[in-house]
C-alpha positions in Angstrom: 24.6 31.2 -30.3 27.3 33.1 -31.1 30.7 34.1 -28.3 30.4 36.3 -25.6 30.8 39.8 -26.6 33.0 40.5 -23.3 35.7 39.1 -21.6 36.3 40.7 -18.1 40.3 41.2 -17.8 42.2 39.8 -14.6 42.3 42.7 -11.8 45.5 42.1 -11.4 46.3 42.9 -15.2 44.8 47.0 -14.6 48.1 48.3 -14.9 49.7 46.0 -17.7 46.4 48.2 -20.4 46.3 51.7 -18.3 50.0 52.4 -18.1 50.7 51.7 -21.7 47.1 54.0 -22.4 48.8 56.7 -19.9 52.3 56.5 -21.6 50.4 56.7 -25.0 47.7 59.6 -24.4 48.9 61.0 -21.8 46.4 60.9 -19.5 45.3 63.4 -16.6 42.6 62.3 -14.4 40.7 64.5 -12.2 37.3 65.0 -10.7 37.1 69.0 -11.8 35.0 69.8 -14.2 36.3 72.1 -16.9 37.3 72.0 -20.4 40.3 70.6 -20.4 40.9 67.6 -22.2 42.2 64.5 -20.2 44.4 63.2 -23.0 46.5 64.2 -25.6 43.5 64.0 -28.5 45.0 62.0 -31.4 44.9 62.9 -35.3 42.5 62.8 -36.8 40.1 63.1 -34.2 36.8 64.3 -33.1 35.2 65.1 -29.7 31.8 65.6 -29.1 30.2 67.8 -27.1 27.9 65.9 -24.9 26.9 68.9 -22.7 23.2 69.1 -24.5 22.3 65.6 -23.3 23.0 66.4 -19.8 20.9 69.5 -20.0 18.1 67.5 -21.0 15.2 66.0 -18.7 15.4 62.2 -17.7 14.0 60.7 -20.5 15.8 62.7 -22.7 19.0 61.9 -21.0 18.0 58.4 -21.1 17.6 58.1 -24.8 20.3 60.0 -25.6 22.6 57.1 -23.8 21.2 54.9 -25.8 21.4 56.3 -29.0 25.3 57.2 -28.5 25.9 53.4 -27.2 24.0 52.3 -30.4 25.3 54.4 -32.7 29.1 53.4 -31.2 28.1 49.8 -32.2 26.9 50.4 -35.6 30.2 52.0 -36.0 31.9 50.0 -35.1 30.4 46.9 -37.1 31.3 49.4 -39.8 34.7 50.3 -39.5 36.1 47.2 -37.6 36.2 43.8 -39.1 34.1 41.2 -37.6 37.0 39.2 -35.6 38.2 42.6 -34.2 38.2 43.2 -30.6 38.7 46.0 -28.6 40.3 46.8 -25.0 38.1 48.6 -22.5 39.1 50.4 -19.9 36.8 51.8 -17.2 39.0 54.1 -15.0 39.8 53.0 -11.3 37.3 49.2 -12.5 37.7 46.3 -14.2 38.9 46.3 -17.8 37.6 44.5 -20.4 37.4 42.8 -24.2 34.9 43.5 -26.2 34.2 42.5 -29.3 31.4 44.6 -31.4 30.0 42.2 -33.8 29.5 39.9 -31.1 27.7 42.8 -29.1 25.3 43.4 -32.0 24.1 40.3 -32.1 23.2 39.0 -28.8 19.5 39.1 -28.3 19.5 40.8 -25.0 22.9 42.7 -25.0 24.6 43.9 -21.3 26.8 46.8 -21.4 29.1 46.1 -18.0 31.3 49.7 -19.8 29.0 52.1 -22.0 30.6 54.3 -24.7 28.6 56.9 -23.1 30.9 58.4 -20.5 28.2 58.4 -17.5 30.2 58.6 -14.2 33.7 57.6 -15.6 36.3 57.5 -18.0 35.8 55.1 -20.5 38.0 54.2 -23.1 37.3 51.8 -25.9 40.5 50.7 -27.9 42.1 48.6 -30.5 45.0 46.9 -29.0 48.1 48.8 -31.8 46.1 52.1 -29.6 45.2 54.1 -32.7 41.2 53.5 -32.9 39.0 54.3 -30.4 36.9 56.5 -27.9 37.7 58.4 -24.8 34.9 59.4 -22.9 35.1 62.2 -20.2 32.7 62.6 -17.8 33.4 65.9 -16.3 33.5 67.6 -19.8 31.0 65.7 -21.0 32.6 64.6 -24.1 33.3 61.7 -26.2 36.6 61.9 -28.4 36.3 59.7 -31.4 39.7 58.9 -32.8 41.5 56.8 -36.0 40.7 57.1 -39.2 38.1 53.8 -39.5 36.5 55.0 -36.6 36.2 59.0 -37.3 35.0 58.2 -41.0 32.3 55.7 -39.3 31.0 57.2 -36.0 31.7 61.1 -36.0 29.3 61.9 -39.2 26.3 60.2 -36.9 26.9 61.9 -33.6 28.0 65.2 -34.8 24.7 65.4 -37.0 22.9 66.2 -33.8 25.2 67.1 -31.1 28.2 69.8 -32.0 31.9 69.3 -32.4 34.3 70.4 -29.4 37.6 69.7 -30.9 38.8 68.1 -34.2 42.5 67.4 -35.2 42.4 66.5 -39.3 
């Protein structure tokens, strides 16, 4: 039996992870969608396009969550080391730790935050701020960013779903 793969972070702590993300990234919330990204997109980085997988039917759609939350995971058993974890934020909910190794391997894993940005931003984040994913919801895009991360996860999403942005 191995740890808990996440931690849920005291409510009253939401401000002491978003404000320092805000200050960072500069983030700009809002419901509208459009093509505007919602952060100041770090280099290097990569975003996704996600658009095709919300075009597709339900169990299309379905799969495709899947395959971006597993794919996330694999990369990041790739590019993180194993005692790594990562800050989670889910915009306006609960934030969390995570820790991926952990994640992969629970027998009957629970994903309270998906990498998949279905309904929210979600953010996934080492705690120096320069690894990570963003996930918009209303561009339906996933922004893959730092070097460990780029190298591990954009060459297996981008081999089936196209580029949006990338910053070198």
């Amino acid at each position: 039996m191995t740890a808990p793969a996440w931690q849920q972070i005291e409510p009253e702590r939401y401000e002491d992870f978003w404000a320092p993300f805000d200050a960072r990234f500069s983030f700009r919330p809002g419901y509208e969608q459009n093509d505007q990204a919602a952060i100041n997109e770090p280099i290097p980085s990569v975003t996704v396009d996600l658009a095709p997988i919300f075009a597709g039917g339900p169990a299309q759609f379905a799969a495709a969550v899947d395959a971006i939350n597993a794919l996330g995971l694999l990369a990041m058993t790739r590019a993180l080391p194993a005692s790594q974890r990562l800050l989670v934020l889910d915009w306006q909910h609960p934030s969390w730790w995570f820790w991926p190794h952990r994640q992969a391997l629970d027998p009957e894993p629970g994903w309270p935050v998906e990498i998949f940005p279905n309904g929210d931003y979600y953010v996934f984040l080492s705690e120096d701020m320069t690894t990570g994913t963003f996930g918009h919801p209303w561009e339906q895009t996933l922004c893959i960013f730092g070097d460990p991360l780029v190298n591990a996860l954009a060459p297996l999403l981008t081999s089936w779903l196209p580029t949006k942005r990338a910053k070198p």
